[in-house]
Each structure stands twice: as structure tokens, then as C-alpha cells.
mmCIF file as Biopython writes it, N, C-alpha, C and O atoms, coordinates in Angstrom:
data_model
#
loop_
_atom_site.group_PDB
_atom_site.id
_atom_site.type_symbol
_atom_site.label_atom_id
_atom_site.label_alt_id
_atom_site.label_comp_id
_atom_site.label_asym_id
_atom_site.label_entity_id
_atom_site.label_seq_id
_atom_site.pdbx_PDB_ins_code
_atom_site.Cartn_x
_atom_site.Cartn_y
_atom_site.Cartn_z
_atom_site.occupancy
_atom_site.B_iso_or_equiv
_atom_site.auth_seq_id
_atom_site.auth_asym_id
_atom_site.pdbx_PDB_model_num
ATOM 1   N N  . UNK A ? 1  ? 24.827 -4.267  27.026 1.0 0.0 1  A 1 
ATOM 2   C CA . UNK A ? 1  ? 24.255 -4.903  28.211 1.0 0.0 1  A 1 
ATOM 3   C C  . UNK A ? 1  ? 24.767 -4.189  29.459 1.0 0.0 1  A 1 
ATOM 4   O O  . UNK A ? 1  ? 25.991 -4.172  29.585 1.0 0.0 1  A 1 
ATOM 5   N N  . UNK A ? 2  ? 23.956 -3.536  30.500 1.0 0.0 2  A 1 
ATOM 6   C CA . UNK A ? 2  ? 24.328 -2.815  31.669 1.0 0.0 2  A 1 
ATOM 7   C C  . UNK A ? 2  ? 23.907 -3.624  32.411 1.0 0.0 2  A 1 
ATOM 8   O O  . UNK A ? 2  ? 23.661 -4.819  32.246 1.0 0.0 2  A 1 
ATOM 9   N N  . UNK A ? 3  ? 23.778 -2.736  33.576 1.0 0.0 3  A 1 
ATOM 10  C CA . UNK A ? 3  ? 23.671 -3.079  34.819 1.0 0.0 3  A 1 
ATOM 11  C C  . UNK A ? 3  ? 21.866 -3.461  35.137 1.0 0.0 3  A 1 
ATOM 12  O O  . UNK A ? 3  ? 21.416 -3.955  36.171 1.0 0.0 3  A 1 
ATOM 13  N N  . UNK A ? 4  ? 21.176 -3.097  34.042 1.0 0.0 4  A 1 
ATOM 14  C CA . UNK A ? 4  ? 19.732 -3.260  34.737 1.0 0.0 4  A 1 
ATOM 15  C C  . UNK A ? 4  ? 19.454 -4.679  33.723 1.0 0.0 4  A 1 
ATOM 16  O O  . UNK A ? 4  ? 18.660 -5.553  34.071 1.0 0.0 4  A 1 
ATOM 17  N N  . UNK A ? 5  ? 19.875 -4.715  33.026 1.0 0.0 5  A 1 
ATOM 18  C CA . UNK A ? 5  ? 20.135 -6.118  31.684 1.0 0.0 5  A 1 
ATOM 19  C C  . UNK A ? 5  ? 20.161 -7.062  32.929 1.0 0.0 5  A 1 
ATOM 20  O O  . UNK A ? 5  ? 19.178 -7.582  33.457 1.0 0.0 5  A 1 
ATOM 21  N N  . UNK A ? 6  ? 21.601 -7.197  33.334 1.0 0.0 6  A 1 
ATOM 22  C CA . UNK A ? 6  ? 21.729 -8.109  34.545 1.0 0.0 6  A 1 
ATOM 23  C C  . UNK A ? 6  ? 21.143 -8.446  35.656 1.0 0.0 6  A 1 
ATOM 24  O O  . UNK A ? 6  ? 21.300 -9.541  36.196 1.0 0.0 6  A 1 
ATOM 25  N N  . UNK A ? 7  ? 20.381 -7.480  36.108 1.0 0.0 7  A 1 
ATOM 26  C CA . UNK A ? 7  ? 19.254 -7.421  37.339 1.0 0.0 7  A 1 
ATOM 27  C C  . UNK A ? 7  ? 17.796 -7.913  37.267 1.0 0.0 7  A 1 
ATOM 28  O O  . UNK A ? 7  ? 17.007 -8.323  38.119 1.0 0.0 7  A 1 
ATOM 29  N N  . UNK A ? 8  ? 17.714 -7.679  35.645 1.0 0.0 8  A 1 
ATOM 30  C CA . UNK A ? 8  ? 16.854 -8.069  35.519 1.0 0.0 8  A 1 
ATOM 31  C C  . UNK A ? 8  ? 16.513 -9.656  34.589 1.0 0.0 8  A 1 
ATOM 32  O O  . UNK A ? 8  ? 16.944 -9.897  33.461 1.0 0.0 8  A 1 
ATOM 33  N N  . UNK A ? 9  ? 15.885 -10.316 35.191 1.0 0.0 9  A 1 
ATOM 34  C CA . UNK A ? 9  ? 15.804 -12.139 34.840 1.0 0.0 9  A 1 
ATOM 35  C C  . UNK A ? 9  ? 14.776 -12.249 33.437 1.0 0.0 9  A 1 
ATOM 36  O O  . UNK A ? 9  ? 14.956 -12.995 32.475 1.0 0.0 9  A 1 
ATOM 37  N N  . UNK A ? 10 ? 13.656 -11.273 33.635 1.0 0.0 10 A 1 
ATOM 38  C CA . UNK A ? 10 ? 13.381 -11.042 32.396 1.0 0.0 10 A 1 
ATOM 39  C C  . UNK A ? 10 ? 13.599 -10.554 30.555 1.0 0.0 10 A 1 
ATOM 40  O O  . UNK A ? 10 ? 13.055 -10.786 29.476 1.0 0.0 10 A 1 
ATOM 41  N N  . UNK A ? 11 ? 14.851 -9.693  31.150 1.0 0.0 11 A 1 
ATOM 42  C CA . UNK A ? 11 ? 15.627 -9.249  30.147 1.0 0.0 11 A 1 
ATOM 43  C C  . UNK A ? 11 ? 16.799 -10.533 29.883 1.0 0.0 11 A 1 
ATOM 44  O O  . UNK A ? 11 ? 17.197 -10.843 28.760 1.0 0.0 11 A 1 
ATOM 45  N N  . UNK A ? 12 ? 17.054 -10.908 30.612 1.0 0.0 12 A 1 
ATOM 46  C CA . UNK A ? 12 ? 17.908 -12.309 30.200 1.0 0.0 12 A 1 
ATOM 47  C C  . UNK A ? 12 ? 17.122 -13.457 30.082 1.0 0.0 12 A 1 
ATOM 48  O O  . UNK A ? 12 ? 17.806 -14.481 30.081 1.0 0.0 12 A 1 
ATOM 49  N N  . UNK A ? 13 ? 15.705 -13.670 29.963 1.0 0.0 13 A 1 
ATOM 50  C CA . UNK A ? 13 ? 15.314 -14.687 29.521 1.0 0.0 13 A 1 
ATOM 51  C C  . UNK A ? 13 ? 15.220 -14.495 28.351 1.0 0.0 13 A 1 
ATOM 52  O O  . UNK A ? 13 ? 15.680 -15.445 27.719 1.0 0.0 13 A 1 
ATOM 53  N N  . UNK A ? 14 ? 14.496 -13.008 27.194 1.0 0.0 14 A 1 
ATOM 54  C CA . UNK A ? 14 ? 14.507 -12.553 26.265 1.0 0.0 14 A 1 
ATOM 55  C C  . UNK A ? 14 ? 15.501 -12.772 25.468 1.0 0.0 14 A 1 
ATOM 56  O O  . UNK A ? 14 ? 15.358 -13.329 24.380 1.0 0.0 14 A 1 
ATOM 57  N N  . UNK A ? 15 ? 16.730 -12.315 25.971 1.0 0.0 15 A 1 
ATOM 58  C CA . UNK A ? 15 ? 18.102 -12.683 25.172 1.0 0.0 15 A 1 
ATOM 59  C C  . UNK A ? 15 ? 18.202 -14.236 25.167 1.0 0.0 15 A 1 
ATOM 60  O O  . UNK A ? 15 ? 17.716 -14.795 24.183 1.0 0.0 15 A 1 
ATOM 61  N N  . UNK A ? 16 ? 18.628 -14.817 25.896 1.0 0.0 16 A 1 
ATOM 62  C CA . UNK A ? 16 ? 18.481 -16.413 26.141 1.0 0.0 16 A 1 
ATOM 63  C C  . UNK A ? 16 ? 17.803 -17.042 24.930 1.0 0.0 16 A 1 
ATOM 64  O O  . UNK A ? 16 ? 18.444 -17.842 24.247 1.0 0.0 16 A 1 
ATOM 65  N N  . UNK A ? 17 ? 16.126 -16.625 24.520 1.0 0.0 17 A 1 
ATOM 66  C CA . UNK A ? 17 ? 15.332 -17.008 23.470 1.0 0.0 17 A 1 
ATOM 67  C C  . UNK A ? 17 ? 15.921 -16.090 22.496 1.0 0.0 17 A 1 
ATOM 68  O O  . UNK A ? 17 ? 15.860 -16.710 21.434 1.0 0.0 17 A 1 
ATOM 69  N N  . UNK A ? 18 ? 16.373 -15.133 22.312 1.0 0.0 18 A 1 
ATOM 70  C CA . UNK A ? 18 ? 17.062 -14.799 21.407 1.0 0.0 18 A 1 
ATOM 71  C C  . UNK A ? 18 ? 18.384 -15.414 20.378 1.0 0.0 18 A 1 
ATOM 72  O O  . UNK A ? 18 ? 18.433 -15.788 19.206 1.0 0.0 18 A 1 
ATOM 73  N N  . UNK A ? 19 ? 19.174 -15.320 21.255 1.0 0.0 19 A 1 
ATOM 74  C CA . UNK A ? 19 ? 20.119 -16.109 21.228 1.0 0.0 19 A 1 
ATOM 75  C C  . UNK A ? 19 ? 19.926 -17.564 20.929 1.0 0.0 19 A 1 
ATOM 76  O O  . UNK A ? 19 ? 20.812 -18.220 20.382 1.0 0.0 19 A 1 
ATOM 77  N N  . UNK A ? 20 ? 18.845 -18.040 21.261 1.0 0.0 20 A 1 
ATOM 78  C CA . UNK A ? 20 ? 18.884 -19.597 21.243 1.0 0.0 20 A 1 
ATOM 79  C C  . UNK A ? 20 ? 18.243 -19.603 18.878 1.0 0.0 20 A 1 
ATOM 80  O O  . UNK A ? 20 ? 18.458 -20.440 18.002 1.0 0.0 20 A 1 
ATOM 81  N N  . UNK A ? 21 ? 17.709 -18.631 18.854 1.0 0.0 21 A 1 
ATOM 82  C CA . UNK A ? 21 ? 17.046 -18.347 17.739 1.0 0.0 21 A 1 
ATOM 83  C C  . UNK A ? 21 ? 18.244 -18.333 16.792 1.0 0.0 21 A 1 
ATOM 84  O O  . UNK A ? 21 ? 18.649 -19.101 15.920 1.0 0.0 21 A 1 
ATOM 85  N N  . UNK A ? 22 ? 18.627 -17.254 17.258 1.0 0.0 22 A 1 
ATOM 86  C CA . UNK A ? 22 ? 19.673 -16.613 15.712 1.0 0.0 22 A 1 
ATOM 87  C C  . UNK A ? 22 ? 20.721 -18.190 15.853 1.0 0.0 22 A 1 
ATOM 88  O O  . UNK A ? 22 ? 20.809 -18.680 14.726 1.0 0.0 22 A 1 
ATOM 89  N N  . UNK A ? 23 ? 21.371 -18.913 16.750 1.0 0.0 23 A 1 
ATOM 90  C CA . UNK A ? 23 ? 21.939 -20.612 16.967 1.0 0.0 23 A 1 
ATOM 91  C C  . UNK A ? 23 ? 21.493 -21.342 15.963 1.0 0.0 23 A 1 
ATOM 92  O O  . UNK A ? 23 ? 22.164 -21.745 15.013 1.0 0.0 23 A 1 
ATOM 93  N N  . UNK A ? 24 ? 20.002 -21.578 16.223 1.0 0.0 24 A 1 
ATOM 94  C CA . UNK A ? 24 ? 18.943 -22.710 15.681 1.0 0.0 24 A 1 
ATOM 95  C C  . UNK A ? 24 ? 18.957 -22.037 14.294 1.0 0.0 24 A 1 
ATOM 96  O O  . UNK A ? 24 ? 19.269 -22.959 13.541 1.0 0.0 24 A 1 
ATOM 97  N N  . UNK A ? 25 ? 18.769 -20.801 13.467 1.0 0.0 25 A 1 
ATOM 98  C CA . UNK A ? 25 ? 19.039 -20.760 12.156 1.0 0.0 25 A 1 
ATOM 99  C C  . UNK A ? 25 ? 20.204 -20.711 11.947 1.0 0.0 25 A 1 
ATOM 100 O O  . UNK A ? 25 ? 20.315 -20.351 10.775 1.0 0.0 25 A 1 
ATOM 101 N N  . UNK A ? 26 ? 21.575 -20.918 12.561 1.0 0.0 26 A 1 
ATOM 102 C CA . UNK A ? 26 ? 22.944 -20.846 11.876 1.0 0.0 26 A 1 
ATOM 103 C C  . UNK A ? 26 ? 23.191 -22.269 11.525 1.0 0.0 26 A 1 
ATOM 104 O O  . UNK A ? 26 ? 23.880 -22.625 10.568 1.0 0.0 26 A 1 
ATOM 105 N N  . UNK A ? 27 ? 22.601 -23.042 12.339 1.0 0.0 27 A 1 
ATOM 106 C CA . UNK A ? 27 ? 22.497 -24.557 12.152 1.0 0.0 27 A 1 
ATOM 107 C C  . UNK A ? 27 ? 21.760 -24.885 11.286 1.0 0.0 27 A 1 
ATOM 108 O O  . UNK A ? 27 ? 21.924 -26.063 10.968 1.0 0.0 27 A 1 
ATOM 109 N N  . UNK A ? 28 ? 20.791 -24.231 10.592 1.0 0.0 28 A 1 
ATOM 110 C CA . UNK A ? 28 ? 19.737 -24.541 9.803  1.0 0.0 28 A 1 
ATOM 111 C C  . UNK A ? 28 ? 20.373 -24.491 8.543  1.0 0.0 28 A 1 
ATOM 112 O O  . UNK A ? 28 ? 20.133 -25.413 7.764  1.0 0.0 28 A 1 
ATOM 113 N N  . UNK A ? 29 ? 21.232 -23.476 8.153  1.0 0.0 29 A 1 
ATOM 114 C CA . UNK A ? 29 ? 21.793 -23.264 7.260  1.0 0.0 29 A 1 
ATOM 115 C C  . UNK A ? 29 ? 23.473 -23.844 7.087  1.0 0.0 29 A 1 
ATOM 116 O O  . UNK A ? 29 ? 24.354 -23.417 6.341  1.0 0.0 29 A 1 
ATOM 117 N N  . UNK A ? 30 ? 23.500 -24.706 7.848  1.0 0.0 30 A 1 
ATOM 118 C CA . UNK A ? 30 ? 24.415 -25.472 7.544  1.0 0.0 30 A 1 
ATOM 119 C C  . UNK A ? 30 ? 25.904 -24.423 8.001  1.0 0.0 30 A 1 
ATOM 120 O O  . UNK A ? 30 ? 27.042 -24.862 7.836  1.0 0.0 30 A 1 
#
């Protein structure tokens, strides 16, 4: 993650739904 990662709100919404994904199956699987 650099400096344009951070600047940009789109690239951190991506991760955000990312992240919220790989969460929601670690929970899935107990």
C-alpha cells in the first residue's frame, strides 16, 4: 500500500469490500 492507495478513496473502498469479504468467510468457517 503506497502513497496513491491512500489518496485514493476508491482504492480504499475496494480494499474495505475486500477485507470485509475474506472477515465474513473466516466467520463462516467457524
Amino acid at each position: 500500500m503506497g502513497i496513491s492507495a491512500i489518496n485514493n478513496p476508491e482504492n480504499k473502498r475496494t480494499n474495505a469490500i475486500r477485507y470485509t469479504a475474506l472477515n465474513a468467510e473466516d466467520t463462516m468457517k467457524g
